[in-house]
C-alpha positions as CSV (number, residue, x, y, z in Angstrom):
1,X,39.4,150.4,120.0
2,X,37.7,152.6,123.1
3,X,38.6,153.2,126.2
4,X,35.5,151.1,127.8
5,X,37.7,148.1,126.8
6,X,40.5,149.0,129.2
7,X,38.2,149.3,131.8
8,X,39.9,147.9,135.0
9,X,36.7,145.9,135.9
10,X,36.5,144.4,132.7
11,X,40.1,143.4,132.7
12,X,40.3,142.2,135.9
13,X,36.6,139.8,135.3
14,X,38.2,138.4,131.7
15,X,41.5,137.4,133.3
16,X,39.6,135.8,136.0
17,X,36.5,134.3,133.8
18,X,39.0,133.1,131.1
19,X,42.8,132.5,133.0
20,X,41.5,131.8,136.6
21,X,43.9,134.7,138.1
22,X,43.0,137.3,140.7
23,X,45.1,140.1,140.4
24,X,47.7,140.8,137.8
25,X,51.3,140.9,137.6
26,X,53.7,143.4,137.4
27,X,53.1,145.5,134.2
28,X,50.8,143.5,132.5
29,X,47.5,146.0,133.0
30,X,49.5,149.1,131.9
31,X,50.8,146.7,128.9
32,X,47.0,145.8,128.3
33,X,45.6,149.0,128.5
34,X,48.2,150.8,126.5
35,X,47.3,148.3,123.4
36,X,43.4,148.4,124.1
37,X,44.2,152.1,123.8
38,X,45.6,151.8,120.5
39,X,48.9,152.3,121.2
40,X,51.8,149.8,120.6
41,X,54.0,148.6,123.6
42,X,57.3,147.0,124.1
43,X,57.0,145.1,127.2
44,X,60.7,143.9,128.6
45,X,59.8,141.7,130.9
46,X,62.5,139.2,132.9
47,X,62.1,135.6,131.6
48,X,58.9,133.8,133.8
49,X,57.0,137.0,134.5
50,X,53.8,136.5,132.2
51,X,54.8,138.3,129.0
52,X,51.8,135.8,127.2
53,X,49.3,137.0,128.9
54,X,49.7,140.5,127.7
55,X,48.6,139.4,124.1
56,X,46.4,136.6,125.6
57,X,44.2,138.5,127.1
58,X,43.7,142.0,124.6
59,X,42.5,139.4,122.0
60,X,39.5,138.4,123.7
61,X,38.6,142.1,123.7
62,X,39.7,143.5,120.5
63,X,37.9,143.1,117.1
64,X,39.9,141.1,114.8
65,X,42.5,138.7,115.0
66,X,45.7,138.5,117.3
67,X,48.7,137.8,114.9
68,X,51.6,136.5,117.6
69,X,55.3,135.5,115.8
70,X,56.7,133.1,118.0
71,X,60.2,131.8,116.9
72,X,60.0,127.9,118.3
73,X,57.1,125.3,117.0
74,X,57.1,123.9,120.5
75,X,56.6,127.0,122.3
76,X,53.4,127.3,119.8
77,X,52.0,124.0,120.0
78,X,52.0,124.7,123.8
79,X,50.3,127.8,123.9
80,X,47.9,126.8,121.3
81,X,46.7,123.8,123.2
82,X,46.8,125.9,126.8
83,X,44.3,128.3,124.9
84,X,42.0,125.5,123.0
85,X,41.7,124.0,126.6
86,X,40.5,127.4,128.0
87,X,38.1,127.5,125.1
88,X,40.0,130.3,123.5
89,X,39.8,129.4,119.4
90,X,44.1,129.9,119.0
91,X,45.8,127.8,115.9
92,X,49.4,127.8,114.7
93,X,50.7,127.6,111.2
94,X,54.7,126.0,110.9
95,X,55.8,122.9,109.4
96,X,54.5,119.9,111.1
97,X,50.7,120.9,109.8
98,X,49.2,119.1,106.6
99,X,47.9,120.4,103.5
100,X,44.6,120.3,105.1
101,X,45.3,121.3,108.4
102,X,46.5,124.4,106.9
103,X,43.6,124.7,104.5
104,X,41.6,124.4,107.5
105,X,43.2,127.3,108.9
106,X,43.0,129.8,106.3
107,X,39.2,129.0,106.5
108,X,39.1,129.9,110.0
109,X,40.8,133.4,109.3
110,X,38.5,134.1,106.2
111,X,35.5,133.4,108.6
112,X,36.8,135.6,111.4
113,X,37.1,132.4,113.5
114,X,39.9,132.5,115.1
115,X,41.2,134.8,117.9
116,X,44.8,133.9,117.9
117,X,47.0,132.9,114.5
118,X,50.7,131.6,116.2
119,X,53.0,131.7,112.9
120,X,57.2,132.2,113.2
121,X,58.5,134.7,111.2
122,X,60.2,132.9,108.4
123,X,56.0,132.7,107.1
124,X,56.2,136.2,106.5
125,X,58.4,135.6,103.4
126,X,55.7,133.4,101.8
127,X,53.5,136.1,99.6
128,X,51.0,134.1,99.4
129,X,50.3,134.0,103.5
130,X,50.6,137.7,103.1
131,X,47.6,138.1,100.9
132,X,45.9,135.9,103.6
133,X,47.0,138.6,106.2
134,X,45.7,141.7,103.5
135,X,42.2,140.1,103.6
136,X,41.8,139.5,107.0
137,X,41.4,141.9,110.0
138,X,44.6,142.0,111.9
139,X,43.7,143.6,115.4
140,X,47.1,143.0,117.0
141,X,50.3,141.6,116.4
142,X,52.7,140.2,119.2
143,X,56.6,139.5,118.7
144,X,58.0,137.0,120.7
145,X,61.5,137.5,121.4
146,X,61.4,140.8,120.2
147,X,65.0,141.7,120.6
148,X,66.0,139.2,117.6
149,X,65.2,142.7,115.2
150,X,68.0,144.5,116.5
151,X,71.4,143.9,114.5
152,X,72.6,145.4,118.1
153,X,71.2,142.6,119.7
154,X,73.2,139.6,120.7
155,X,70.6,137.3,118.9
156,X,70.0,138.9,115.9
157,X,68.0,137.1,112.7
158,X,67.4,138.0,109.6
159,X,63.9,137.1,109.7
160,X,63.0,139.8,112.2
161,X,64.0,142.5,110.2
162,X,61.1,142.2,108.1
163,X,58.6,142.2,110.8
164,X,58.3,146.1,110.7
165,X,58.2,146.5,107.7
166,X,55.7,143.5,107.4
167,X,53.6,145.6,109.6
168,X,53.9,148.9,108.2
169,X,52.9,147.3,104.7
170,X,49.6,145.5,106.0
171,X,49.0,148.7,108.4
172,X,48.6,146.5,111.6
173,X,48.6,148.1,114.5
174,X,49.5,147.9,117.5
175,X,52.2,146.1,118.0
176,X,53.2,144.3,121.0
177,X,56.8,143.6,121.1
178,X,57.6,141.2,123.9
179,X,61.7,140.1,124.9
180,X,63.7,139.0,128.3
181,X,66.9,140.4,127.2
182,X,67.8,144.1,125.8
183,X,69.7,146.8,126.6
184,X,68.9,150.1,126.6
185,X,70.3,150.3,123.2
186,X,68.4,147.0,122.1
187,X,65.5,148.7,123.5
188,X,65.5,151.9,121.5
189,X,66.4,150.2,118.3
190,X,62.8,147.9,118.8
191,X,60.6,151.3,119.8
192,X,62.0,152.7,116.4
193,X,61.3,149.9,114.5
194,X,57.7,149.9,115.7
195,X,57.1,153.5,116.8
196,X,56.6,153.0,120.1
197,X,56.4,155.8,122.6
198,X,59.0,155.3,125.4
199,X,55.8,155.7,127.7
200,X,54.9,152.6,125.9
201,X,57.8,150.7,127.1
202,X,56.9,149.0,130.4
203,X,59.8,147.3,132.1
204,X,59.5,145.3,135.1
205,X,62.3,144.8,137.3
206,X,64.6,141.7,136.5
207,X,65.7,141.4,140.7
208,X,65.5,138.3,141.5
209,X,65.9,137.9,145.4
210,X,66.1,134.4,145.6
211,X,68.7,133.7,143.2
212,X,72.6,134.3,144.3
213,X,75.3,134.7,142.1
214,X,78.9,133.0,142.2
215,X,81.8,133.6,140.7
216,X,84.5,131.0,141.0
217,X,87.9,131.3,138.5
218,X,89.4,128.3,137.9
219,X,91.4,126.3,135.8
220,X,90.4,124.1,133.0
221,X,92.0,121.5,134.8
222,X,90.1,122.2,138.0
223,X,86.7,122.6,136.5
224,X,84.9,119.1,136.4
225,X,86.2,117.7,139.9
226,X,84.9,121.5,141.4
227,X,80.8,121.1,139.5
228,X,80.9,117.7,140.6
229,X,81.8,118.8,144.1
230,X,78.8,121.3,144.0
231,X,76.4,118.7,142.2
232,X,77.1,116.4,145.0
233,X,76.4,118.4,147.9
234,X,73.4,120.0,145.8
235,X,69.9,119.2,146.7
236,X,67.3,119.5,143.9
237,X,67.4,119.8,139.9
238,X,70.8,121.2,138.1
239,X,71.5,123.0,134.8
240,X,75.2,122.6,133.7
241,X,75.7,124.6,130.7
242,X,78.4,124.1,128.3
243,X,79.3,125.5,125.1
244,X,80.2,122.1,122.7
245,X,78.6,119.3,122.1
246,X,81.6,117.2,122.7
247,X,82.0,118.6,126.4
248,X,78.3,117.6,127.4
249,X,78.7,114.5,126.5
250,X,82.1,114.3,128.4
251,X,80.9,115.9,131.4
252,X,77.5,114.0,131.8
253,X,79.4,110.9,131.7
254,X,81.7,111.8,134.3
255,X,79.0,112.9,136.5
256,X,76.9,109.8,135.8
257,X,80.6,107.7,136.6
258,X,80.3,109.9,140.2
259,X,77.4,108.7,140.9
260,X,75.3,111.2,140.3
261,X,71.4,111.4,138.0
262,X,72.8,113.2,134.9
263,X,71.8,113.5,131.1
264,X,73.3,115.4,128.2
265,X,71.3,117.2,125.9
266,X,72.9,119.2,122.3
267,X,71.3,119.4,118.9
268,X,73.6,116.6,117.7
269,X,71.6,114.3,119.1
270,X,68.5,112.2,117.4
271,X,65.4,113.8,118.3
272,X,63.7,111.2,120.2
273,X,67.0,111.0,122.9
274,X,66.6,115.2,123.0
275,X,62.9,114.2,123.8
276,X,63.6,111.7,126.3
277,X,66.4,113.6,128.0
278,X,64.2,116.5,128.4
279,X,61.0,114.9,129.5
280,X,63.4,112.8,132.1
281,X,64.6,116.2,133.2
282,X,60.8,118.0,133.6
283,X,59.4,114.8,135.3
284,X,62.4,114.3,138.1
285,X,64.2,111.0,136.8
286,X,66.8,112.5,135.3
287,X,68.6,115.4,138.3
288,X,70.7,117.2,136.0
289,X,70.9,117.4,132.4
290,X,74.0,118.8,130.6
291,X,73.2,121.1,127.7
292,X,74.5,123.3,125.1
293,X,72.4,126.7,124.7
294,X,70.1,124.3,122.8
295,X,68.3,123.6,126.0
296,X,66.2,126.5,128.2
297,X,63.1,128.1,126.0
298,X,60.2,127.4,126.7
299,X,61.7,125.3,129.8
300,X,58.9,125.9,132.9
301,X,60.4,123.9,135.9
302,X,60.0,125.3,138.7
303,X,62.1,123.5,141.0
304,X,65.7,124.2,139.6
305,X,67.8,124.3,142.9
306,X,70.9,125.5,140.7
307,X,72.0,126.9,137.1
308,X,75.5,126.1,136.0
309,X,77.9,128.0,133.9
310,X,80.4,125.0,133.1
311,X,82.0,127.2,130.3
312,X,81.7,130.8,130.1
313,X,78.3,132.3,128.4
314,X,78.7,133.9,125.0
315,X,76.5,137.0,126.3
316,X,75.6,138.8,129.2
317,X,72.0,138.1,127.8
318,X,72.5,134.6,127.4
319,X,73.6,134.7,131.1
320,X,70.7,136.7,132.5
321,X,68.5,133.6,130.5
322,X,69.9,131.1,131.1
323,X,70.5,132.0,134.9
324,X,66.7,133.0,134.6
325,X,65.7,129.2,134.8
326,X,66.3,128.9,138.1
327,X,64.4,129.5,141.2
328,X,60.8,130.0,139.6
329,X,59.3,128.8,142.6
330,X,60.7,131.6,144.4
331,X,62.6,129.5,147.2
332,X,66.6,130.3,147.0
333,X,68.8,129.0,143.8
334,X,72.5,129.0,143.2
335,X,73.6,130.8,139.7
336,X,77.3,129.9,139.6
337,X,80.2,130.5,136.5
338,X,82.8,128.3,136.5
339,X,85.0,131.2,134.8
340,X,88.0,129.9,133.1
341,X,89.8,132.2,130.3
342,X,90.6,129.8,128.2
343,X,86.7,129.5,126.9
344,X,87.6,132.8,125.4
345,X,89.5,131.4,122.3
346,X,86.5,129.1,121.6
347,X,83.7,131.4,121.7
348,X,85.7,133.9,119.8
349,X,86.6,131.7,117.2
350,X,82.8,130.9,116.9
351,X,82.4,134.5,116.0
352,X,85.0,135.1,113.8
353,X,83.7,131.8,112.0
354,X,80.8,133.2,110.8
355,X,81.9,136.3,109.0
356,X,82.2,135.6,105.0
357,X,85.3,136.8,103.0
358,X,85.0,139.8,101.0
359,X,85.8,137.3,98.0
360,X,82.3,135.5,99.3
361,X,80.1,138.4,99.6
362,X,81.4,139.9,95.9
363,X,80.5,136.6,94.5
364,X,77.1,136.1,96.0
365,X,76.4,140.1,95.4
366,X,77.1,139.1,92.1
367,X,75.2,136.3,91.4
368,X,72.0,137.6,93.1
369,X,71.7,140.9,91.0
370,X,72.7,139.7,87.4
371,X,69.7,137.5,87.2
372,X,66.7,137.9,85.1
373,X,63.9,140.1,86.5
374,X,62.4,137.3,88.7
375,X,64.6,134.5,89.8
376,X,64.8,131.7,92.1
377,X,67.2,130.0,94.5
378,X,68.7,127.3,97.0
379,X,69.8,128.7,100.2
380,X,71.8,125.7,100.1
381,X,73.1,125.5,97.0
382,X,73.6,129.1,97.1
383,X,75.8,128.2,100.8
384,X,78.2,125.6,99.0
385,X,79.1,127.9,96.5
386,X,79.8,130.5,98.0
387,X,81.5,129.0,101.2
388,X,79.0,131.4,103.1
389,X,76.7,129.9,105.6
390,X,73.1,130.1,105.3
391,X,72.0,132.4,107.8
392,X,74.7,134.7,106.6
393,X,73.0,134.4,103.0
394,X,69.5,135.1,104.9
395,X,70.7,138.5,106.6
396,X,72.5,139.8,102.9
397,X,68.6,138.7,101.0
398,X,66.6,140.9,104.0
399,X,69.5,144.0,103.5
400,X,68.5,143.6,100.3
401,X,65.1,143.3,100.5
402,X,64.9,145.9,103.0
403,X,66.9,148.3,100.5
404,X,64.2,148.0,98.0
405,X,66.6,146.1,95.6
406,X,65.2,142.4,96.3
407,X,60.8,141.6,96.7
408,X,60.3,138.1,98.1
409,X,57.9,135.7,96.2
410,X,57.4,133.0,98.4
411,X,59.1,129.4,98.3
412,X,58.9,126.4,97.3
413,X,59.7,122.3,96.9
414,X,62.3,121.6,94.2
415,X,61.5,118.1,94.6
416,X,59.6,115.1,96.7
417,X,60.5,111.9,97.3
418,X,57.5,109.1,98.0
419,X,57.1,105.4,98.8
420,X,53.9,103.0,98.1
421,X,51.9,102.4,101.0
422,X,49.8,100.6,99.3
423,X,49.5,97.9,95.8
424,X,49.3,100.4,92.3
425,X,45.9,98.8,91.8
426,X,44.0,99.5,94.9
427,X,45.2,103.4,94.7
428,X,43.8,104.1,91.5
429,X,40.9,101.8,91.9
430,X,37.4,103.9,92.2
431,X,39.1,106.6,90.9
432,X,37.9,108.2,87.3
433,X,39.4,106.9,83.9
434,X,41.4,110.9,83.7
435,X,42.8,110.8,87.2
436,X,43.8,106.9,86.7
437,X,46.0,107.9,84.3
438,X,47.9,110.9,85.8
439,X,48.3,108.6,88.9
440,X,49.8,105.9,87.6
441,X,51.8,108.3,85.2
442,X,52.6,110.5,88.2
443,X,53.3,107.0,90.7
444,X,55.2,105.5,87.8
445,X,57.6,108.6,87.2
446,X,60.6,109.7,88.4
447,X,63.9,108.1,89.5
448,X,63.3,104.8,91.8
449,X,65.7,104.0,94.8
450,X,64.8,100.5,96.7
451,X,62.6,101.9,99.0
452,X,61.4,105.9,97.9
453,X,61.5,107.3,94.2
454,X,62.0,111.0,93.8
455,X,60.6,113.4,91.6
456,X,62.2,116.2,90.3
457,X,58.6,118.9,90.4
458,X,59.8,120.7,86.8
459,X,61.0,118.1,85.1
460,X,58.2,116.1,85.9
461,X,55.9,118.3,85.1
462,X,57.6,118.5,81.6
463,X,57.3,115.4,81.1
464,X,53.7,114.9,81.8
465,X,52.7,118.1,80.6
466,X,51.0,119.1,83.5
467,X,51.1,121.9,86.2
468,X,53.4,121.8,88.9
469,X,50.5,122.9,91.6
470,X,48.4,120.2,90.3
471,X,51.5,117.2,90.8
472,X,51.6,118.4,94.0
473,X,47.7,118.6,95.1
474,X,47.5,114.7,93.7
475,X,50.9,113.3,95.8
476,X,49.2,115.6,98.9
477,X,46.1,114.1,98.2
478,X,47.7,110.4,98.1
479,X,49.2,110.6,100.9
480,X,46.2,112.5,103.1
481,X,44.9,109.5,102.0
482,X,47.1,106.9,103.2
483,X,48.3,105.5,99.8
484,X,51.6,107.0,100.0
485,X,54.2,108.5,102.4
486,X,55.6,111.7,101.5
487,X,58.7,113.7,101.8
488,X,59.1,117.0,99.8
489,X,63.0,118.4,99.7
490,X,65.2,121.0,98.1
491,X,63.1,123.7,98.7
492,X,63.9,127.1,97.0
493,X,62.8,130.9,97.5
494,X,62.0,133.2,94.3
495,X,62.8,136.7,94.5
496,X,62.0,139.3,92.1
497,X,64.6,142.0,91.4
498,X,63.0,145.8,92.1
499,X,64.4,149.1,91.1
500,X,66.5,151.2,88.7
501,X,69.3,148.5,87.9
502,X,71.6,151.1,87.1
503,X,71.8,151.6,90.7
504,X,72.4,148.3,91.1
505,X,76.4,148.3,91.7
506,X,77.4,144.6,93.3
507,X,80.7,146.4,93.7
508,X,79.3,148.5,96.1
509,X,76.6,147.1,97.5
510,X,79.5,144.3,98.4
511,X,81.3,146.7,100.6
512,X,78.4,147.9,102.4
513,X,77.8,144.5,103.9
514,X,81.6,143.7,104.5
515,X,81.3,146.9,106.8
516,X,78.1,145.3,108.7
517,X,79.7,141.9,108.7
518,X,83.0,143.3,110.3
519,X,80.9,145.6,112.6
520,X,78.5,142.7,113.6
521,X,82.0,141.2,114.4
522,X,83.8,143.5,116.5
523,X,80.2,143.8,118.2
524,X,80.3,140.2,119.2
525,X,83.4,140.3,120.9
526,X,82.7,143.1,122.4
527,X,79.6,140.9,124.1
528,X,82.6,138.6,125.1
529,X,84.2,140.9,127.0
530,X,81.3,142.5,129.1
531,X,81.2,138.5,130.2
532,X,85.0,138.7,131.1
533,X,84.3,142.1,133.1
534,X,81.3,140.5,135.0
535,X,83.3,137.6,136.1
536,X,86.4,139.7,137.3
537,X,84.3,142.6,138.4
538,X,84.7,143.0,142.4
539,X,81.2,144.8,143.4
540,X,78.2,143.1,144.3
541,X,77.2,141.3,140.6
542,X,72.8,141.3,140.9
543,X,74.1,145.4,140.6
544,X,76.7,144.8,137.8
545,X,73.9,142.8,136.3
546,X,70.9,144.7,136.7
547,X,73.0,148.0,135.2
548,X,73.8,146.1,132.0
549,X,69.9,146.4,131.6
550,X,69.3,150.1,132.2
551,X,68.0,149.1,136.0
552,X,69.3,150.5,139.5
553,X,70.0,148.8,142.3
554,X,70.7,151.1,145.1
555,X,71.8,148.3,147.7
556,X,73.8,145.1,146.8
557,X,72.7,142.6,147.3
558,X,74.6,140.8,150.3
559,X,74.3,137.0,148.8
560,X,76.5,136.9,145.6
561,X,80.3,135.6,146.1
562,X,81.6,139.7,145.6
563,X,79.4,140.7,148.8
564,X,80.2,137.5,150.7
565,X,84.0,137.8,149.9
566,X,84.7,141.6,149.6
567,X,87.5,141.4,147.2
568,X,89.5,144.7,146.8
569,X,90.6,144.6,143.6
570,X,88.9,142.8,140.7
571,X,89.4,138.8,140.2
572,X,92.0,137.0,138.2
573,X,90.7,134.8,135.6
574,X,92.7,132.2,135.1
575,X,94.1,131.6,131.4
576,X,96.7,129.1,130.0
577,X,99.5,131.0,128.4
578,X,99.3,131.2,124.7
579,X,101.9,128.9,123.1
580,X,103.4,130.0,120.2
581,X,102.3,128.8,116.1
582,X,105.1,126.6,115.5
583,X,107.2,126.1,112.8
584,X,105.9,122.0,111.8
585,X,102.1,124.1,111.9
586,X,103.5,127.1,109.7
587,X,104.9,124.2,107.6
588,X,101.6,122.3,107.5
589,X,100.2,125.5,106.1
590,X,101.8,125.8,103.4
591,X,101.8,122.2,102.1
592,X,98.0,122.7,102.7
593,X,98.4,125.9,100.0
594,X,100.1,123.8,98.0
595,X,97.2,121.2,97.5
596,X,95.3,124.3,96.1
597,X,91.9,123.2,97.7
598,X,89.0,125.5,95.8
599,X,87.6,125.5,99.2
600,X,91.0,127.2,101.1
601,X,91.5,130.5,98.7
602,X,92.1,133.1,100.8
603,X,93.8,133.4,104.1
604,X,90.5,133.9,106.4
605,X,89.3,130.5,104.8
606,X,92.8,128.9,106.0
607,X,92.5,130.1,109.1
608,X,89.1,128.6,109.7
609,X,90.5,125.4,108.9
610,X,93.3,125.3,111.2
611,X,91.3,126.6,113.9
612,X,88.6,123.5,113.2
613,X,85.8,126.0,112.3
614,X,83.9,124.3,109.0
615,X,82.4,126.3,106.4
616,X,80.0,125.1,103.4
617,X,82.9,124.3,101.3
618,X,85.1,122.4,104.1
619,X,81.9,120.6,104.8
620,X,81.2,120.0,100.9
621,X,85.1,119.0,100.3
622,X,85.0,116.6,103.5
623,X,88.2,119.1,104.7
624,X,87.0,118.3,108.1
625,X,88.6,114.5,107.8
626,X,92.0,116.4,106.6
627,X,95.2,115.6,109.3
628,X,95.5,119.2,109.4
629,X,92.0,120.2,110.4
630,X,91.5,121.8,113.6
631,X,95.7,121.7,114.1
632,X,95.4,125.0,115.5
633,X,92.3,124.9,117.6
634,X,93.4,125.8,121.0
635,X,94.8,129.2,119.5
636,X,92.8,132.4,118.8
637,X,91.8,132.8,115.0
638,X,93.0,136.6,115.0
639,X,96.6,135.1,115.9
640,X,96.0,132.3,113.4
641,X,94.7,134.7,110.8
642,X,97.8,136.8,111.0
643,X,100.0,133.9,110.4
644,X,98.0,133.1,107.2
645,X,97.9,136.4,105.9
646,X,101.5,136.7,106.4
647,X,101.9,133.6,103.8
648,X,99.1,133.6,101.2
649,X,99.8,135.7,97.9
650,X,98.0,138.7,97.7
């Protein structure tokens, strides 16, 4: 990379010639420049300031491929088909692609192509797609939503830990690391992970001018007839924001009984409703749409009048996102929390929910390192019996992997499940006397249900004594073809175990992660609290806000409700008293003992259950449909916990 490629002129004619701007924005050029220069760059950015184009337009100029890890398919297919429009060769690799679509583009990066390879980062598990990467000349990588690395982060995956070292192993560099949302500690913890010079780390400012913030405390009681109130007098598109599914759909329907253009939108909804509510939304039929944090990325509407905070936000960040989607025009938007205490005990709960027992974590520790050298496994299988969730199971494999104890192998499909599009005859017809017989073998096989037949891939392969990899070319090639329809399942990941297994103690390896588990914990309600302080805190909030960030605002800001009101002393959040557990629950918990449930061993796992947070086991066990399940869910889990800690044998 040279220094004649981060020539201003140059810049400036390839974003005009190829992304029809003038001038650039904020940051961008010194994000650019710093990456044509060979150095890596974090780039914090507020959401809607152009963070794309500082990846966009270095790999038009650099020698190699652009490598950008983007966490949503939609958010891919988007930008993929923006570039191919601008004649920009980009491709994506997730999921929804065929065999032969993704064929096609492993032969555009062995050609040299392509200029941009979209992938999310779960690929980077698959060491096959690594190999691609080692034989192919990686000129930059770019991390979307870069803050997910940090374990100090309030979005933290698993997948993201591996990015660095991902990157350190192929020797790519730089590395563009790109996020809306970090602290100052968040920050730091990415510009480690990726050496990055804190000259490197360009952040613009996240003011927003046109946006005012409100704070209004009320009760639970007071909270629907107050939004609908606002909504009513409100001109323009709306974003309520709620925490449960349950209360989108409740509020929507009130809204839509007031008279008023509203839609819910959750993940427990079919796809093709989240599709239609969302569309409605972008295109103006649909005024307001009621979602959980399911609904935002990738969102580009420019007109939002007004962003609701129905229940409190789990995060500051979340807040600063979410609140983010208003406004983009750049004419005045309202950014209002409806801040009731008594969301507390529900987002709290959420967060002691996830955390496994130490029973858990001993048993999986266990079972993952007394395996044979190289292994494999269902994340869901794995889930059930353990009673820990998945993405719990996901963070402890990266720990491990990341401690040089655990090597990924890849994954793959345990099992497929196909259905005749077409009569037996006509599929094998034209084809050669050899491959008629594996296909009707291979169509004939496995266990028929009245409409699909599944095949178990090993057992199958047994049985015919053939390959796995060639079962699964012929059904990919079927149903390329048209002849079939199908649907692989199960999937599993292999893993090879690494290292001096003497050193291998599950015991204490165990321990380690309770500690992180119970740190990532007490973290998370921290998080809580800094979204209690904001909504009591008496100053002018755009500076409460902007601090939280690392920025300084040396006026307030004279629109938000602390600047129009002036309160003296910080405001009162209003919170229904906490009733006591009583003695028909305490009861109820014991005769629940008594049933001995494998799922309800230890007094964490009890408390879930009263406070209506499933696990894999609850789930497995159908405990949700138990008369005591949930009992206790208007109560915080740490007082619940206590109670069943007080009662279970030790």
């Amino acid at each position: 990379m040279s220094a004649a490629k981060a020539n201003p002129e140059l810049l400036r004619t390839t974003l005009r010639d190829h992304f029809g701007h003038a001038d650039f924005r904020d940051g961008q050029e010194k994000v650019i420049t710093a990456l044509l220069q060979g150095r890596s760059s974090l780039a914090l950015f507020p959401t809607g300031a152009g963070k794309s184009l500082c990846y966009q337009l270095p790999a038009l100029l650099l020698d190699g491929l652009t490598l950008v890890i983007s966490p949503l398919i939609a958010l891919m297919k988007d930008q993929v088909e923006s570039l191919r429009a601008r004649g920009i060769a980009a491709a994506r690799l997730d999921s929804t692609l065929s065999a032969t679509e993704v064929e096609g583009v492993f032969d555009a990066m062995s050609k040299g192509k392509l200029r941009l390879l979209f992938i999310a980062p779960e690929r980077l598990i698959k060491e096959a797609f690594v190999q691609h990467l080692q034989r192919t000349k990686i000129a930059l990588m770019a991390i979307d939503e870069a803050h997910c690395i940090s374990e100090w982060g309030h979005n933290f995956r698993p997948e993201y830990l591996r990015l660095a070292h991902v990157a350190k192993r192929l020797k790519i560099h730089p590395v563009l690391a790109l996020t809306a949302t970090a602290t100052p500690e968040v920050a730091a913890d990415v510009r480690r992970a990726f050496d990055i010079a804190p000259k490197d780390h360009i952040q613009t400012s996240f003011r927003r001018p046109n946006l005012s913030y409100h704070i209004t405390p009320c009760t639970a009681n007071e909270r629907l007839p107050l939004l609908t109130q606002r909504l009513q007098k409100l001109e323009g598109a709306a974003i309520v924001y709620v925490t449960l599914q349950q209360t989108a759909e409740h509020v929507a329907t009130h809204l839509q009984r007031s008279g008023l253009s509203a839609r819910a939108y959750h993940a427990g909804l079919p796809d093709d409703q989240r599709s239609e509510a969302q569309d409605a939304f972008m295109q103006g039929q649909t005024r307001i749409i009621v979602a959980t944090i399911a609904f935002g990325m990738g969102i580009d509407k420019a007109d939002i009048r007004a962003v609701f905070h129905y229940n409190l936000p789990k995060t500051i960040e979340n807040f600063q996102q979410e609140t983010g989607r208003a406004g983009r025009d750049g004419l005045p938007a309202t950014c209002e929390m409806l801040a009731c205490g008594d969301d507390r005990i529900v987002l709290e709960n959420f967060v002691f929910g996830d955390t496994p027992t130490a029973q858990s974590l001993r048993q999986l520790t266990d079972h993952l390192l007394r395996q044979s050298q190289e292994f494999d496994l269902s994340l869901y299988d794995l889930s059930h019996s353990t009673d820990i969730k998945s993405v719990v199971i996901e963070t402890v494999l990266t720990h491990l992997e990341l401690e040089g104890i655990l090597r990924p192998l890849g994954s793959f499909y345990a099992s497929y499940q196909f259905r005749l599009l077409q009569p037996l005859d006509r599929i094998i017809s034209g084809h050669s006397p050899s491959r008629k017989t594996l296909l009707t073998k291979l169509l004939n096989a496995g266990k028929r249900g009245s409409k699909w037949t599944t095949l178990t891939l090993n057992d199958e392969a047994i049985a015919l004594d053939e390959e796995p990899a060639r079962l699964i070319k012929a059904l990919s090639w079927l149903a390329e073809a048209g002849d079939i329809e199908l649907r692989p399942s199960h999937i599993r990941q292999r893993y090879e175990l690494c290292g001096d297994p003497t050193t291998r103690d599950p015991g204490v390896i165990a321990k380690k992660l309770c500690e992180l588990f119970a740190d990532r914990e007490s973290r998370d309600v921290e998080r809580l609290e800094q979204v209690l302080k904001l909504a009591a805190h008496p100053g002018c909030l755009q500076q409460w806000l902007l601090a939280y960030f690392g920025e300084k605002m040396p006026n307030r800001c004279g629109q938000c409700s602390s600047c129009e009101e002036r309160p003296k002393k910080p405001r009162i959040i209003p919170q229904t008293q906490r009733p006591p557990i009583e003695p028909e629950a305490i009861a109820a918990m014991h005769e629940v003992m008594a049933e001995r449930h494998a799922a309800l061993r230890s007094a964490r796992q009890i408390a879930r259950f009263f406070c209506g947070l499933t696990s894999p086991a609850t789930t497995r066990n159908r405990l949700t449909r138990h008369d005591s399940f949930g009992m206790l869910d208007h109560l915080p889990f740490a007082d619940v916990l206590i109670q069943t800690e007080s009662i279970t044998p030790r």
